[in-house]
N, C-alpha and C positions, 0 to 999 in steps of 0.2 A: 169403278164407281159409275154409276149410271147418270148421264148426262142428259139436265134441263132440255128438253125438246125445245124451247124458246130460242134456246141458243144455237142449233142445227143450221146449215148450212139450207136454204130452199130446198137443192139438188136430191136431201139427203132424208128429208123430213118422208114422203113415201116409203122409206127403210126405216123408221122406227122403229117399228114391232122386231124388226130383224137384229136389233143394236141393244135389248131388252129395256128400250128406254121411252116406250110411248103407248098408248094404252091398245085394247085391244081390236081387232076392228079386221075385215074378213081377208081372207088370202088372197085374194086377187091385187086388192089394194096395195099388197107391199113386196107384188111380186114372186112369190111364192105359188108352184104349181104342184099339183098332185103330182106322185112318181109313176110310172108309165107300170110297176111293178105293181101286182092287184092289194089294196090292203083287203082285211077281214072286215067282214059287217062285226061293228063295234057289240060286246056285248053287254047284256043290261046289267050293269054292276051298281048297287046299292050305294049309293052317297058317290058318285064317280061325277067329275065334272061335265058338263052336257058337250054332245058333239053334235056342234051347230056350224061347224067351216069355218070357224075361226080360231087364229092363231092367237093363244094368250102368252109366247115368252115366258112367263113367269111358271107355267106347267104343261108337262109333254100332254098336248091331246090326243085321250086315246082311239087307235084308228087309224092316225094319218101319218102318211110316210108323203113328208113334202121335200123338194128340190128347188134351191136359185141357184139360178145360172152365174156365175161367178163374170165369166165375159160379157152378162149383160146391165153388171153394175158401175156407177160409176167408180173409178180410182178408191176414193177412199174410202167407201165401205167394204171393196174388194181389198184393201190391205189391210184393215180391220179385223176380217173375219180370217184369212189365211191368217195373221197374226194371234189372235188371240183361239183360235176354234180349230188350232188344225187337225185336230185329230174327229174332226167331222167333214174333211176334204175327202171327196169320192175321188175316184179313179178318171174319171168323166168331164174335170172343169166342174163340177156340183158341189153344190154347200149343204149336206145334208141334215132336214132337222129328225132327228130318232124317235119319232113315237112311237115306232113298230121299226122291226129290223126291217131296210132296204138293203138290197141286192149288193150294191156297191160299198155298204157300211159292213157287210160281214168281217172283213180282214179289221175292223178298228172298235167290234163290240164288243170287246172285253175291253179295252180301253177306254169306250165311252161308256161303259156300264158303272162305275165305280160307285158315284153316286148319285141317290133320287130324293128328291123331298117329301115330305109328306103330301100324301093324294097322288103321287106321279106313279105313272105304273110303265114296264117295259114292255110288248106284246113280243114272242117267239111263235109261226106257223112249224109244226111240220105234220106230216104223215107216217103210218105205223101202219107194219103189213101185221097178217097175225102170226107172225114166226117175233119179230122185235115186239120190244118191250121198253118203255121209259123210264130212266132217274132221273130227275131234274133235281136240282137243291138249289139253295140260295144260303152264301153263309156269311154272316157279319163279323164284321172284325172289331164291333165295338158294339157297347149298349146305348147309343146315341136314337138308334130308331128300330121300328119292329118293320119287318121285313117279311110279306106271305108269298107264296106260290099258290097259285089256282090255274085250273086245269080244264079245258071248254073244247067239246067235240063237236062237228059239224052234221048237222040235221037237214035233210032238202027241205024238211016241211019245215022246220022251226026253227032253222039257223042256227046261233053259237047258244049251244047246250050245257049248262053248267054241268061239268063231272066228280072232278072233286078238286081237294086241296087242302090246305096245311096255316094252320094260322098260329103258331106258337107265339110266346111271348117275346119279348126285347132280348137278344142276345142268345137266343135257339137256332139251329138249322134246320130249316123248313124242308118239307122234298115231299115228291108227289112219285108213284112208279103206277106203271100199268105192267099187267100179269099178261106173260109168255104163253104162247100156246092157246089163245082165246080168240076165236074168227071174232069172235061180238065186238073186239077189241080196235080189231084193223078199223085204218080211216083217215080223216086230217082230222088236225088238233089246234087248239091255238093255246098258247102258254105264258101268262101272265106272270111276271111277280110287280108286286104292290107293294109302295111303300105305306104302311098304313097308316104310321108317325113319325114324327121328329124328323133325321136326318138320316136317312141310312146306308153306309157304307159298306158294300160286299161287294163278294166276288159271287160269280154261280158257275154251276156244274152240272151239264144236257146231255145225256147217254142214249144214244137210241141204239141199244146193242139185239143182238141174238147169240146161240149158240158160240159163235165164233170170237165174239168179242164184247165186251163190256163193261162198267166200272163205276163207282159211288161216290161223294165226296169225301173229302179227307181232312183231318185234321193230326199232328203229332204230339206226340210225348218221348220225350226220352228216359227210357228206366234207371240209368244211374245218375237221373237227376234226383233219386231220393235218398238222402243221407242221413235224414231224422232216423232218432232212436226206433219209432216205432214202424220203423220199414227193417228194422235188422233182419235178417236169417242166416240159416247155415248153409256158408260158403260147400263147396264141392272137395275141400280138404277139410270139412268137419265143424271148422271153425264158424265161429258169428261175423258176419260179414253187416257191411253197413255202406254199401256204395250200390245198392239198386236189384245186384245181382240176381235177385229171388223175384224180380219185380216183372218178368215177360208177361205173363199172362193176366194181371190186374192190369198191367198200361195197355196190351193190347185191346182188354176189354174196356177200359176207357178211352181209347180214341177210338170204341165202336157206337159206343153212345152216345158221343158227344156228335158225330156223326149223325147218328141215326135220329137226335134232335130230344134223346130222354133225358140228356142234361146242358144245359147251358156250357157257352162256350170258356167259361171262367170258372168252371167245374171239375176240367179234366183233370187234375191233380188228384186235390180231394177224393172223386172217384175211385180213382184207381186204391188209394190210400185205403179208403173203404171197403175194397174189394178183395183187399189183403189178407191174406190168416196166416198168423205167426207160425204155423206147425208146416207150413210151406217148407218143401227141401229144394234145394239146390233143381234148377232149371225145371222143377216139373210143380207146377200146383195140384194142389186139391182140388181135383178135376170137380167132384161130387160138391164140395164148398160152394166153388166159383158158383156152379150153376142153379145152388140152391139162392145165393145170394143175389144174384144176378134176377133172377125170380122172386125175391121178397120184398128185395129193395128198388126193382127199378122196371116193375111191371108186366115182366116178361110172364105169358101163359105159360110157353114151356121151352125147354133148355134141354138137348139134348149132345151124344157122344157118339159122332155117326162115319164110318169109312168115312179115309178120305181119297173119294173117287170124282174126275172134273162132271161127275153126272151129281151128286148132291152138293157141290159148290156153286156149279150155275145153276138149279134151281131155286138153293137159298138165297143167291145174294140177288136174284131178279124175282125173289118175293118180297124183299128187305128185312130177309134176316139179319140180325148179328151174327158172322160166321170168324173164328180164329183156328188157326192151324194149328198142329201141333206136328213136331218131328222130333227124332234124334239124329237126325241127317246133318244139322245141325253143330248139335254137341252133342259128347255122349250122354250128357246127363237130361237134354232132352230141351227146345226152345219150341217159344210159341210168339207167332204174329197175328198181324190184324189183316186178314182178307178184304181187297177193296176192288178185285176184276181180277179180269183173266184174255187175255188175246193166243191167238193160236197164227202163226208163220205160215205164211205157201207151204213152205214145206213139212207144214203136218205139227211144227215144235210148240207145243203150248206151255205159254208162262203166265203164272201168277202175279198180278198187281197186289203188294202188301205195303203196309206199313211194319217195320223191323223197328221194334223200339230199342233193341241194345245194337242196333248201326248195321253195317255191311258186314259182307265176311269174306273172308282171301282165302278160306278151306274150314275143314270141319275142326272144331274145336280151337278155330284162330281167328280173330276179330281182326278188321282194317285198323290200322293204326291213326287213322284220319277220326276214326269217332270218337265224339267225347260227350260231355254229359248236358251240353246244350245245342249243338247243333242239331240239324234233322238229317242227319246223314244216311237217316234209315229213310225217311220217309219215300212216298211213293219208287219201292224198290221191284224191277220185275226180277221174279225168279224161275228157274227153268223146273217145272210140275215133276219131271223125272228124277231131277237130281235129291230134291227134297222130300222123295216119299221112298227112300230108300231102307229107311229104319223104322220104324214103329210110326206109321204116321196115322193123324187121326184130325177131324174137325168135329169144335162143340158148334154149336149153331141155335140161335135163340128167336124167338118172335114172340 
């Protein structure tokens, strides 16, 4: 609870602003120094609160990345703030406030990321040569607030240049990419997500990959989590099956979507459900189905069935395509996942980052006994690119 400034100690009343309990008033005043680390010249964002050197507590200003000296406050606002703020303790004796990432808060921004209020916004710098390429996301774990990504490159003439960005609605993943392989591209960046309502709790996801390595945000589903009548199909001994079985390739395409921000994150069931056609056999869909529907119903220009070679998987997924595998590497009757990167080892080994909606496997045609029908035992799984394109492999891939 925020404490009557009447009632403050003399000593302590200069640290107001620092205690979130006293009004606004400029940084010097309450101790507070710029960080020696350079921020970005602020950029002009539409309705954004003014940056005029003062600290408002009540929301991050965007711009400034400030430090107090911890050893140079008195006792009790210095056990105050270790106490209730630690995970804004630098490495340094610093109490840092996050408007913009500082140097010494990198090990603790995803922990101070969680949540922003409405108008409060995060700044992320980097730079992109023109061999890398950007995914950035932001994803909510609840429909309390709307959450965007925007995207601002550096101008000598004109400073932070709007480039682009993603504003979906309450409860979408947002994501911004820049395209591989474009000199026009190379440069610094500064990367913004915004809270632009309510309350918004997420997590995010910054990829600056090339060639070698890369990866998307993620969301899971597990496929025999669906046991409704209208997920039946024919099991791989003939019979009508009702525990998921037939369900690889509509959950892998729904944790692409929901991903990729074409559906809301309380969607991915549904989805998938939708995505479904009962004439579906055992471990293989209706390749021609999916992709028709995948296009009718959820905007894709086009959908295609293309080798699966690591030279059209890191193109598609660093243009942000929808990409999902398919093998019978597998099983014999044939599995498909959700593509979400790919790293390659010193030593030459390149594995796939996937989401496995039917779990782990301990060999072909034998499942870990560890998965079941809610956990995410698949999720973020690497796989070794050789082992799994040993049998009929193939990737659809959408945009």
């Amino acid at each position: 609870m925020p404490i009557d400034p009447a009632k403050l100690p003399e000593e302590l009343v200069p640290y107001a602003d620092a205690l979130d309990i006293g009004p606004a008033r400029p940084r010097a005043d309450v101790g507070w120094q710029a960080h020696a680390w350079p921020a970005p010249v602020v950029p002009l964002i539409p309705g954004a609160p003014p940056y005029d050197d003062v600290y408002r507590a009540s929301w991050i200003s965007p711009g400034v990345c400030v430090r107090l000296d911890l050893n140079a406050l008195p006792g009790p606002i210095r056990t105050h703030l270790t106490t209730r703020y630690a995970d804004r303790m630098g490495d340094d004796g610093g109490f840092y406030e996050f408007g913009i990432v500082c140097s010494s808060q990198l090990r603790n921004r995803e922990k101070s990321w969680p949540v922003l209020q409405a108008g409060q916004y995060h700044y992320v710098t980097l730079s992109l040569s023109s061999a890398e390429s950007l995914a950035a996301f932001a994803h909510p774990y609840d429909f309390n607030g709307d959450i965007d990504v925007h995207l601002y490159k550096w101008d000598s003439y004109q400073g932070w240049v709007y480039n682009k960005g993603s504003a979906l609605s309450s409860g979408y993943i947002d994501s911004v990419f820049t395209p591989p392989y474009t000199a026009g591209w190379a440069g610094s960046y500064l990367l913004m997500f915004h809270c632009y309502s309510g309350t918004c709790n997420f997590r995010t996801s910054v990829s600056i990959g090339d060639d070698s390595n890369f990866y998307t945000s993620s969301v899971y589903l597990n496929q025999r989590s669906f046991t409704a009548k209208e997920q039946k199909c024919q099991g791989s001994s003939g019979a009508w099956v009702a525990n998921g079985e037939c369900m690889c390739a509509p959950s892998s395409a729904a944790m692409a979507l929901v991903a990729g921000g074409k559906r809301n994150i309380n969607e991915l069931g549904s989805s998938a459900v939708d995505l479904f056609t009962t004439n579906n056999s055992y471990g293989a869909a209706d390749r021609v189905a999916l992709m028709n529907r995948l296009k009718s119903n959820y905007g894709y220009g086009t959908c295609e069935e293309l080798s699966a070679t690591m030279a059209n998987i890191r193109d598609r997924l660093r243009y942000k395509y929808l990409v999902l595998f398919r093998s019978k590497s597998f099983s014999s009757a044939g599995h498909y996942v959700q593509v979400r990167g790919y790293a390659t080892a010193s030593d030459g080994t390149i594995r796939l980052r996937v989401n496995d909606p039917m779990g782990a496997w301990l060999s072909k045609d034998k499942w870990n006994p560890q998965n079941s029908t809610t956990t995410g035992y698949g999720q973020d799984t690497w796989l070794k690119f050789a082992d799994i394109t040993t049998s009929n492999p193939s990737i659809i891939a959408c945009k």
